[in-house]
C-alpha positions as CSV (number, residue, x, y, z in Angstrom):
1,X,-64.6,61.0,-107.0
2,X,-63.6,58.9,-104.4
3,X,-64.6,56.8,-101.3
4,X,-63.1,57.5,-97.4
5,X,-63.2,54.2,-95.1
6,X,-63.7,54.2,-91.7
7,X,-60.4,52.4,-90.4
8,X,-61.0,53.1,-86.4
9,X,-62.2,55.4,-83.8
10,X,-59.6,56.9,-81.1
11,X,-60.1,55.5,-78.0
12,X,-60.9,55.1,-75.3
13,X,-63.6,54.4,-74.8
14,X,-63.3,50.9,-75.9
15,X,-65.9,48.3,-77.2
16,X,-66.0,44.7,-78.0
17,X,-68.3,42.8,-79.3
18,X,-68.6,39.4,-76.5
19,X,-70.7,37.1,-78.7
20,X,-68.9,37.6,-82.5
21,X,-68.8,34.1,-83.0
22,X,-72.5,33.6,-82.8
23,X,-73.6,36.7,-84.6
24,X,-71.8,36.1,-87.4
25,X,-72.1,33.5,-89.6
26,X,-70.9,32.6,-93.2
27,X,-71.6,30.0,-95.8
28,X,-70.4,27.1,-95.4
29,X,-69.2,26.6,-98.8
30,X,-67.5,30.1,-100.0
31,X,-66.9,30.9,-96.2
32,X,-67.9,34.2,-97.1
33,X,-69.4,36.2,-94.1
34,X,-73.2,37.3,-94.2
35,X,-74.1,41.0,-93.5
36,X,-76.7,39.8,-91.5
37,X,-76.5,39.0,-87.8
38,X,-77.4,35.5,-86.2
39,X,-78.6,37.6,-82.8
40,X,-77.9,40.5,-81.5
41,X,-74.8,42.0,-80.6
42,X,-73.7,42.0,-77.1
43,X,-71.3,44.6,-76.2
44,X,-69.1,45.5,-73.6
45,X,-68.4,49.0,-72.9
46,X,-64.4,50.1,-71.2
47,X,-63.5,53.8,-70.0
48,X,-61.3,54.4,-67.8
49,X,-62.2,56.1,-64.4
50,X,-63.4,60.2,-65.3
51,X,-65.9,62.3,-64.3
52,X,-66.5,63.1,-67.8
53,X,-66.8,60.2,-69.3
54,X,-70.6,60.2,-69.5
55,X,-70.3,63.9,-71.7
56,X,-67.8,62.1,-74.2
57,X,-70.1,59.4,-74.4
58,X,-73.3,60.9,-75.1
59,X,-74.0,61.4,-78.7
60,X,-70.4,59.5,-80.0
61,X,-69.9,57.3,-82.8
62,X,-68.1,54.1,-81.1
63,X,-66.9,50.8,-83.2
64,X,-66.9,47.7,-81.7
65,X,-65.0,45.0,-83.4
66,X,-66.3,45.9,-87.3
67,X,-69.6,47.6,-86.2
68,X,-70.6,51.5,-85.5
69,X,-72.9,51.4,-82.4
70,X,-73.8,54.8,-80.7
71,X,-77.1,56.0,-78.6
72,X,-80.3,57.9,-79.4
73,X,-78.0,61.6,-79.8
74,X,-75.7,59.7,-82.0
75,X,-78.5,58.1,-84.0
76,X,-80.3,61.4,-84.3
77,X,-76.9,62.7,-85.7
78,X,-76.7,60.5,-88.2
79,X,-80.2,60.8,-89.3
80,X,-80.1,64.7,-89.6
81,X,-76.9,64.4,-91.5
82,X,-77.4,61.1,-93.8
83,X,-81.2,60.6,-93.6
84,X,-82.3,57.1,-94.9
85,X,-78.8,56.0,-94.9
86,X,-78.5,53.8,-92.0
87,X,-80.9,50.6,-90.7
88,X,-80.6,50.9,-86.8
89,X,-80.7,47.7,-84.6
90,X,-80.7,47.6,-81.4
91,X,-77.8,46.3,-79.7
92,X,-77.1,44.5,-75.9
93,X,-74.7,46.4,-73.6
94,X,-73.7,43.5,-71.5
95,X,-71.4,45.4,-68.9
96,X,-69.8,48.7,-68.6
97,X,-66.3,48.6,-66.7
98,X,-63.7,51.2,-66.0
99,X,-60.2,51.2,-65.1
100,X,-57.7,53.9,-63.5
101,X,-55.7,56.1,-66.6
102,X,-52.9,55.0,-65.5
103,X,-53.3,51.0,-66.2
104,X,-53.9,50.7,-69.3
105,X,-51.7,48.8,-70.7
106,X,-51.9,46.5,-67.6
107,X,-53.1,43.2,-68.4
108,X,-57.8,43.8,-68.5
109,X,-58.3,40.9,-66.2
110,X,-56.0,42.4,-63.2
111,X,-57.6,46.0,-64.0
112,X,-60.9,45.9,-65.0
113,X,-63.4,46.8,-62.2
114,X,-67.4,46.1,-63.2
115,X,-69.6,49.0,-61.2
116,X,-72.6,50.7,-61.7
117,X,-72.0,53.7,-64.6
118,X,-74.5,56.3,-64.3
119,X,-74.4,56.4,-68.4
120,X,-76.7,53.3,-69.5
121,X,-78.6,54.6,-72.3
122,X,-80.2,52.2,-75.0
123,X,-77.6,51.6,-77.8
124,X,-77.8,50.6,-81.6
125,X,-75.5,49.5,-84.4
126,X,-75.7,51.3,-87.3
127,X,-75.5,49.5,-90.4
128,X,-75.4,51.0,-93.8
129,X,-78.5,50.6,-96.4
130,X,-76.4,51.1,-99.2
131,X,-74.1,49.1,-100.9
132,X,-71.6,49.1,-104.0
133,X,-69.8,47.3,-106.5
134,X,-66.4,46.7,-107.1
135,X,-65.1,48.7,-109.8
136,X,-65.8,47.0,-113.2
137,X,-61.3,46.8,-113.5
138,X,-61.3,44.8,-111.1
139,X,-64.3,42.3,-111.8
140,X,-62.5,42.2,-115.3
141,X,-59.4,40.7,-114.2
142,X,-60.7,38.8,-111.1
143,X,-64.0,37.9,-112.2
144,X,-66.5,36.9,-109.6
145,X,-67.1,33.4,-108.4
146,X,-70.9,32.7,-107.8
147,X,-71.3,30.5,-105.1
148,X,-73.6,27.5,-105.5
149,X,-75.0,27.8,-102.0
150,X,-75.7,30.9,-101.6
151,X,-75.8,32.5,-104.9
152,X,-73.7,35.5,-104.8
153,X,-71.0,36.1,-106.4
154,X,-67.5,36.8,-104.8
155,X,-64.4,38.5,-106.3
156,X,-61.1,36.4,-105.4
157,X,-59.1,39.3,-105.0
158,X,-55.4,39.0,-104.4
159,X,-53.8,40.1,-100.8
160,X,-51.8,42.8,-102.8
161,X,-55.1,44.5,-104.6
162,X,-56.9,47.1,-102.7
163,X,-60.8,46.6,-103.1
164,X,-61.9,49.6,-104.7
165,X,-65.5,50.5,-105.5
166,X,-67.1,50.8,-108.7
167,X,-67.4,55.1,-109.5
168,X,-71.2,55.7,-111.0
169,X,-73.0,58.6,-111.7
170,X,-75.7,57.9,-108.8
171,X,-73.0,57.7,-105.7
172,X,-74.9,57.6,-102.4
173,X,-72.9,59.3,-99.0
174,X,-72.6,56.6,-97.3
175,X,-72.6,52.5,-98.6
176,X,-71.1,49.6,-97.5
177,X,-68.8,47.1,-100.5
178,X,-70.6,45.1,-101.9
179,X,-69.8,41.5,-100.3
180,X,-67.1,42.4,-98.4
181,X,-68.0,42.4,-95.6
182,X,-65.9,42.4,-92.2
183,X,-63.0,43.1,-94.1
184,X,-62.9,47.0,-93.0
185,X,-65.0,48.1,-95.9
186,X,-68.3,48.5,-94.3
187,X,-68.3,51.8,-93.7
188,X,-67.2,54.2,-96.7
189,X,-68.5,57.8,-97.3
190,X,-68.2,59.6,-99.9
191,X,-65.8,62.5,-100.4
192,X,-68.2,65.0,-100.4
193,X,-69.2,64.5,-97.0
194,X,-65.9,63.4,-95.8
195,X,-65.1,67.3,-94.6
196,X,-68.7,67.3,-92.9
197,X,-68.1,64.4,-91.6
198,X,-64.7,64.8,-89.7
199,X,-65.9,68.0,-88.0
200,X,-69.1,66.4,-86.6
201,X,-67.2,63.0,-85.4
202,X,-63.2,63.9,-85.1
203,X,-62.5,61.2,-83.3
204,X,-63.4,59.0,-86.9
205,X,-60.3,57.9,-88.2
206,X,-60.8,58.4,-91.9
207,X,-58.7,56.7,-94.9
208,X,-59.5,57.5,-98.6
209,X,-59.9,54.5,-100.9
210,X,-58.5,54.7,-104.5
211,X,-60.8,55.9,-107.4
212,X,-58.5,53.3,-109.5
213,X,-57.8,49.9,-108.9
214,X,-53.9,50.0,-107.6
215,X,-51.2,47.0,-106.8
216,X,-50.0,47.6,-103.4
């Protein structure tokens, strides 16, 4: 029984997060990052220049930066498939902009063309309720540090150790790892809706994560 992280989603479209600095914020004496945002995310929105852009849009999971955002047909996706699995805040889209196909790998500031997109619907980032543990191997041979600010323990892990999460008889589908945030491990689901999962979203790029702890 095993875990598939979401690594990336094929592009474009592409979205950045303008204000990460601001929403996220760690403690200032482990440095670890807090799952919770300082404000809301501001996001800018990039397609290039297709009539049907607005149709592969509508209803798609998009990641910008470390964080799943999507509109209303996306969110009601979600909550059909994994009901009570995911908190949904509302997110800023601070421009949409478009460039020709055929730039794209010309430098953004000599492309990029702001204009009115008919497509401006009201969209959320999707955040995981769920969360779990590292597996107890690793906790045994990197045990956790608690942190006399804010009082929650962190595992030192090593570069060259994949964080792997803790296996229990009550898995939920879809959890986030347990204080690792922003490291790519926000978003894991579980095997069992991995297949599911892929068919309603193929443009998810999916990676499974280790039942066992391995050295890389």
């Amino acid at each position: 029984m095993s875990y598939f992280r979401l690594r990336d989603i094929k592009t474009p479209p592409f979205a950045y997060v303008t204000n990460k600095e601001d929403v996220v914020h760690a403690c200032r004496a482990c440095e670890m990052p807090f799952r919770e945002l300082e404000e809301t995310l501001r996001v800018e929105i990039i397609t290039v220049d297709s009539e049907d852009w607005e149709s592969r849009l509508r209803g798609k999971p998009m990641l910008a930066d470390h964080w799943l955002i999507g509109d209303e047909a996306l969110a009601a996706t979600l909550d059909g498939t994994f009901p009570d699995m995911f908190e949904r805040i509302p997110v800023e889209i601070s421009s949409w902009m478009t460039r020709a196909p055929l730039l794209l790998s010309t430098p953004p500031s000599e492309t990029l063309v702001e204009r009115a997109h008919t497509f401006q619907p009201d969209c959320f980032y999707f955040k995981p309720v769920n969360s779990i543990a590292l597996a107890d191997e690793l906790l045994e041979s990197f045990p956790p540090i608690r942190c006399h600010v804010c009082r929650r323990e962190i595992p030192e892990l090593p570069f060259d150790f994949q964080p792997v999460p803790e296996v229990t008889a009550d898995l939920k589908p879809v959890v986030s790892l347990k204080d690792f945030h922003l490291e790519g491990y926000d978003y894991l689901f579980h095997e069992s809706v991995a297949t599911n999962l892929a068919r309603l979203f193929p443009e998810m790029i999916l990676e499974p994560v280790a039942t066992e702890p391995l050295y890389i």
